[in-house]
N, C-alpha and C positions, 0 to 999 in steps of 0.2 A: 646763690649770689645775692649782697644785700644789694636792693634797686635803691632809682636815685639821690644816690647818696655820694658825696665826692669829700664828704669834710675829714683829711686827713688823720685828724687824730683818732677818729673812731675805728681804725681799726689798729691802733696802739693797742686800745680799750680793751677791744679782744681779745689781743693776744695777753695782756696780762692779766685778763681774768682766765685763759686757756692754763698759763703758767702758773698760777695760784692752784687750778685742779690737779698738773699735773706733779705737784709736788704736795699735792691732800691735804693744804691745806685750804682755810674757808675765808671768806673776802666780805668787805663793808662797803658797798657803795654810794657815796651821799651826796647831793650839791641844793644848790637853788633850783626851785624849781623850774622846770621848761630849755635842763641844759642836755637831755638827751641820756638818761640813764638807760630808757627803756629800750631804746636802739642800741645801744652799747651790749647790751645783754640779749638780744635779738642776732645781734653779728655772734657773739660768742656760742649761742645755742646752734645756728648755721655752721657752727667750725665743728663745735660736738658731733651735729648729723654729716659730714663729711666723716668724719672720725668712728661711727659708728657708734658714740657715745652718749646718742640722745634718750633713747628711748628705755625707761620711760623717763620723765624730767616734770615735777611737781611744781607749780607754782602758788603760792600762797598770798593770798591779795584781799583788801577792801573788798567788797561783791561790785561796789558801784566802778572799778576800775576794768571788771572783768572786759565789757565791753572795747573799752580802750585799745586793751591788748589786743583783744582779736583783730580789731581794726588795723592795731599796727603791724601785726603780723600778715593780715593779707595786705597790707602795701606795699612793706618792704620786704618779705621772706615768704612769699607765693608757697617755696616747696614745705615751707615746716605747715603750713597752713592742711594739708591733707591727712593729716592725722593729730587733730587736737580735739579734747572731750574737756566737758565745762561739769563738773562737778557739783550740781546743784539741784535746789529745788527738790517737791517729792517723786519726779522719776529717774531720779539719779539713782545710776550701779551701785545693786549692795553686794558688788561680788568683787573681793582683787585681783582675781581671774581675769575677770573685764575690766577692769580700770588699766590694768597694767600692759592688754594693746596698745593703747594707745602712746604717742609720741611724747605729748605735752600734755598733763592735765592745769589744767585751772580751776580752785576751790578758794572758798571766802574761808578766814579764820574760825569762822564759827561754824561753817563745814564740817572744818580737821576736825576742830574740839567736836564734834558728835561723832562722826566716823573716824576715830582715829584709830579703832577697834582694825578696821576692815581695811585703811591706807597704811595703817603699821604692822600689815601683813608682805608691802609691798619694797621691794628692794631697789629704789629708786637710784638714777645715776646722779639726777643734782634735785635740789630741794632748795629753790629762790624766793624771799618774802618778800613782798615790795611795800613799803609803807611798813617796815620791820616796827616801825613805835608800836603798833597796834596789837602788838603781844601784851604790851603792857608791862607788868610786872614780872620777875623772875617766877613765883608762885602761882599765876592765875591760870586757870585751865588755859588756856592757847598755848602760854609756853609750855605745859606741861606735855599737851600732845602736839605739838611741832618735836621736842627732843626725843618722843617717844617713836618719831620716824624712822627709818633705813635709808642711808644714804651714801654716795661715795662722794658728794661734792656740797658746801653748802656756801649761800648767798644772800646777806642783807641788804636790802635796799630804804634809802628813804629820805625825803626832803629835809634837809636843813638840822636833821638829827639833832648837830651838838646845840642848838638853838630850844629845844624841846626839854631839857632838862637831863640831869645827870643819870636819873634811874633808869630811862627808857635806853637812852645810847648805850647804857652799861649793859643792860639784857639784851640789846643788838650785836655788841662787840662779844660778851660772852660766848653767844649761842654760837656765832660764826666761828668762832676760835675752838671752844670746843664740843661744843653739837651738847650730841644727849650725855654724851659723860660730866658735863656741869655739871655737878648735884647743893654745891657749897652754895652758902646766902654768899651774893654779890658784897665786893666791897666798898663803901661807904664813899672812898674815897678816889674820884675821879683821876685822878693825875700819877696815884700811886697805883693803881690799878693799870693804867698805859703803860708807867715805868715798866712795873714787872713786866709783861706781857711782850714790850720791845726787848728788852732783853735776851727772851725768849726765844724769838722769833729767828733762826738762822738768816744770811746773806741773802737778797734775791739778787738774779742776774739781769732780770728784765726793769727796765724805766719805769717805774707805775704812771700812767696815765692820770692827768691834773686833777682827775673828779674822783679818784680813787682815795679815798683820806689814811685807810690802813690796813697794810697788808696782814692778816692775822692767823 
């Protein structure tokens, strides 16, 4: 159960990041900062672990946020808290063997990019990047081992995206849409690049949640 928490729409949040996995496909989450992304996505992983669908679930972040999460996680979600591994440092698992007990891992982008050898062994149920800008470009090693992952679910996250410029929201919105099967240069053109992709995108039956910019 998520604790103290009473603010209605968050668990809208959930459930339509629940409905985006159970229809394969992958989701952009973006606002101003301090409006509760990371609770949003804390409620939806507690629905996974009822569902039996957590484990294992990567998450990919800044290193300096690692702490954050953990914090948030043992405030509001006690029970995910007993099986999470932090990915780091030099006594981090060189085995996917071991990584893949675990519930939740947490790794910095610069992590994946060294061991993506040994996490792209592993058959992950969701694969979350918070601070998704920080791939940078479609070409730079981070994107190249983020799509080199295994995944059944995937998730961008990131402050103010559309505000950060066209290249980075494009390689956020790509990746979530279509994971490692992207191979094409990104197009140039922001707005013709939405078109298409809405298009695309069959009906959804759930309300997407305010903070939710596109369902993908």
């Amino acid at each position: 159960m998520l604790r103290y928490l009473n603010i209605k729409y968050k668990a809208t949040d959930d459930r339509w990041l629940c409905h985006l996995e159970e229809q394969g496909k992958g989701g952009l989450l973006a606002d101003d900062r301090g409006l509760g992304k990371t609770i949003q996505v804390i409620a939806f992983l507690l629905r996974q672990q009822k569902r039996n669908k957590l484990k294992p679930t990567l998450i990919v972040l800044p290193i300096a946020l690692i702490e954050n999460w953990q914090e948030e996680i043992r405030k509001f979600a006690p029970s995910l808290n007993r099986s999470i591994y932090v990915h780091k440092g030099s006594g981090r698992y060189k085995s996917a063997e071991q990584i893949s007990q675990f519930d939740i891992i947490l790794t910095s982008y610069d992590t994946l990019k060294i061991d993506q050898l040994i996490l792209g062994k592993i058959d992950f149920q969701s694969i979350i990047c918070d601070e998704a800008q920080n791939v940078k470009s479609h070409s730079s090693q981070r994107s190249r081992a983020l799509r080199a992952m295994k995944y059944e679910f995937r998730l961008a996250m990131g402050s103010s995206l559309f505000g950060m410029g066209k290249d980075k929201i494009i390689v956020g919105l790509t990746w979530s849409l279509c994971g490692h099967d992207y191979e094409a240069k990104p197009p140039i053109n922001k707005e013709n690049w939405l078109s298409h992709n809405r298009l695309s995108c069959p009906p959804l039956h759930v309300k997407p949640p305010k903070l939710l910019l596109l369902p993908t």
